[in-house]
C-alpha positions in Angstrom: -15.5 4.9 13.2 -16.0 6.5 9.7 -12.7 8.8 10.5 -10.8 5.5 10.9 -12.2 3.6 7.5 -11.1 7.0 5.7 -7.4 7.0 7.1 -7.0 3.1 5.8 -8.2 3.9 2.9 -5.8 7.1 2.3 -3.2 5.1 4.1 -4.0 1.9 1.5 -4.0 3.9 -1.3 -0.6 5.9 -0.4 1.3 2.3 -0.6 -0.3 1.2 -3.4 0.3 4.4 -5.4 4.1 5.0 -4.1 5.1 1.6 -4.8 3.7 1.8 -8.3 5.4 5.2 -9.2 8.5 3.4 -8.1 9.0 0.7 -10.8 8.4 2.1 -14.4 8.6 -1.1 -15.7 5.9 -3.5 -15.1 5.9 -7.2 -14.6 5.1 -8.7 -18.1 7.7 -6.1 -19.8 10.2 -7.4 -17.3 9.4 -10.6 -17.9 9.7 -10.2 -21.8 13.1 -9.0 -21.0 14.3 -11.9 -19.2 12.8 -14.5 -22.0 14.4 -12.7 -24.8 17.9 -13.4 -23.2 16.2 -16.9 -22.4 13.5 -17.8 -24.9 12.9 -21.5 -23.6 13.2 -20.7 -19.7 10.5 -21.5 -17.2 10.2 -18.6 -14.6 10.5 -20.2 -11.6 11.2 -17.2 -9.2 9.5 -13.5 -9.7 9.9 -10.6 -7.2 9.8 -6.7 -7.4 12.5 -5.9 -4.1 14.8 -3.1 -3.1 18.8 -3.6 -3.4 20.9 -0.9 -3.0 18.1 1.6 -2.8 16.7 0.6 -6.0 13.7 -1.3 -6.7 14.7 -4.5 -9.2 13.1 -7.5 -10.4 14.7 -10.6 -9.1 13.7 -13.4 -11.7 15.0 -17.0 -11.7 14.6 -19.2 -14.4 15.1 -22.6 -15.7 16.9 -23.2 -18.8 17.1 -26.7 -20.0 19.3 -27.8 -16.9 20.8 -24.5 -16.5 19.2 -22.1 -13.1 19.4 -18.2 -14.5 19.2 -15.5 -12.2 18.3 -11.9 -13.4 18.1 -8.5 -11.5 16.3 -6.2 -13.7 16.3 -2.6 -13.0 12.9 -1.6 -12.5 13.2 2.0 -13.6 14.9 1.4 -16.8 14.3 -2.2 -17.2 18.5 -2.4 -18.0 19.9 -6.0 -16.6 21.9 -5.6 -13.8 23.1 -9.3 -12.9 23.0 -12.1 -14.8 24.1 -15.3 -13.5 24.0 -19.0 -14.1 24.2 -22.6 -12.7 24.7 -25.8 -14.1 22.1 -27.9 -12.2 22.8 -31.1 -13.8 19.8 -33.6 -14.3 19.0 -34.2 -10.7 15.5 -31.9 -10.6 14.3 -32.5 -14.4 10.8 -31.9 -13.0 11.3 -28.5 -12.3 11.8 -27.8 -16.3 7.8 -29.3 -16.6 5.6 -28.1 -14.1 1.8 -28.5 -15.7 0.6 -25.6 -14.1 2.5 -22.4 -15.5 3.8 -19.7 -13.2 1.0 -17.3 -15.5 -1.7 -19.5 -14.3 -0.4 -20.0 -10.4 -0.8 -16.4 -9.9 -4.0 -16.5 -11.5 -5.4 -19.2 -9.1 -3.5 -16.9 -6.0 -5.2 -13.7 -6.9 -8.5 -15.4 -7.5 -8.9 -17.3 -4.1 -7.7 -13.0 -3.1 -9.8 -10.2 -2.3 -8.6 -7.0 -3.8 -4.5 -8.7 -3.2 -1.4 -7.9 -5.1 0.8 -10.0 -6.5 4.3 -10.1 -4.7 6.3 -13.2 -5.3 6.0 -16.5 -7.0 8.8 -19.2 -7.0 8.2 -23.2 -7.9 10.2 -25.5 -5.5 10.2 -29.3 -4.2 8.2 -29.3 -1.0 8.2 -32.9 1.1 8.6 -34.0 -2.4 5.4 -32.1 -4.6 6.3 -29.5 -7.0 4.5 -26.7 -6.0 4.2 -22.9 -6.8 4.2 -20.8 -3.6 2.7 -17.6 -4.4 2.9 -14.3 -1.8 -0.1 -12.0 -2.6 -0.4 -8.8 -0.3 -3.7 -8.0 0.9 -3.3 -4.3 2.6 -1.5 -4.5 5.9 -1.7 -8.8 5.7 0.4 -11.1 3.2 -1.5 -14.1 2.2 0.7 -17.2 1.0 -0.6 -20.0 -1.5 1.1 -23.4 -2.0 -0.1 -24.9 -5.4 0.6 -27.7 -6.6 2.3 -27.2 -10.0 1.2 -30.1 -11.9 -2.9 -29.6 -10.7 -2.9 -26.4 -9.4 -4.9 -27.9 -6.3 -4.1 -25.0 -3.0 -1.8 -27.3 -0.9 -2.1 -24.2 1.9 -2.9 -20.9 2.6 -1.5 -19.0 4.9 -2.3 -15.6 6.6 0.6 -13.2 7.5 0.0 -10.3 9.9 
């Protein structure tokens, strides 16, 4: 039994470490780099992915009434799409969430035992602004739906 808890842990740690040595820039300096090009977005959509063998940021943000999408290179933190949508007034709510995506993660990683942030986006659900947050908890993904203007968690959900 002790054998097996020392693999997981090599195993664990492995992921963690390789995934980590894989994307030189980390989240808030991406971040910063997609608010410099739009200083009075809301992030709406975060997620470190792999396209075209190398690992980007995939951010989406709200600009007035304008959606923004970024891939950020996560190795040299250069931008390597950048593309926009007029979304007219029809989702106005989505520019004022009362929870900010900072503080949905928080809540996420909080209700999480030793999880790592994965993925946030802020959507319309049967109507209710909400945050749904993926957090990875070793070989499970946990999912949080919070609601974006109390940050009440709507659900949470356990991936195997």
């Amino acid at each position: 039994m002790k054998k097996l808890l020392i693999i997981g842990v090599i195993v664990l740690g492995s992921v963690g470490f390789s995934t980590s040595v894989l994307a030189a820039i980390n989240e808030q300096q991406a971040k910063d780099i997609v608010l410099k090009e739009a200083p009075n977005a809301q992030i709406t959509k975060f997620k470190l992915d792999k396209e075209h063998g190398k690992m980007v940021y995939e951010v989406e943000v709200m600009d007035g009434n304008v959606e923004k999408e970024f891939n950020i290179d996560a190795e040299t933190g250069a931008i390597l799409k950048m593309e926009q949508e007029n979304k007219g007034n029809k989702n106005n709510s989505v520019n004022n969430p009362k929870i900010s995506y900072d503080k949905a993660k928080e809540i996420a990683l909080k209700q999480s035992k030793n999880g790592k942030f994965k993925e946030i986006e802020l959507k319309h659900k049967n109507g209710v602004l909400v945050y749904e947050v993926e957090v990875a908890e070793g070989f499970m993904d946990r999912e949080f739906l919070i609601d974006a203007n109390t940050g009440e968690i709507l659900r949470d959900k356990k991936d195997f």
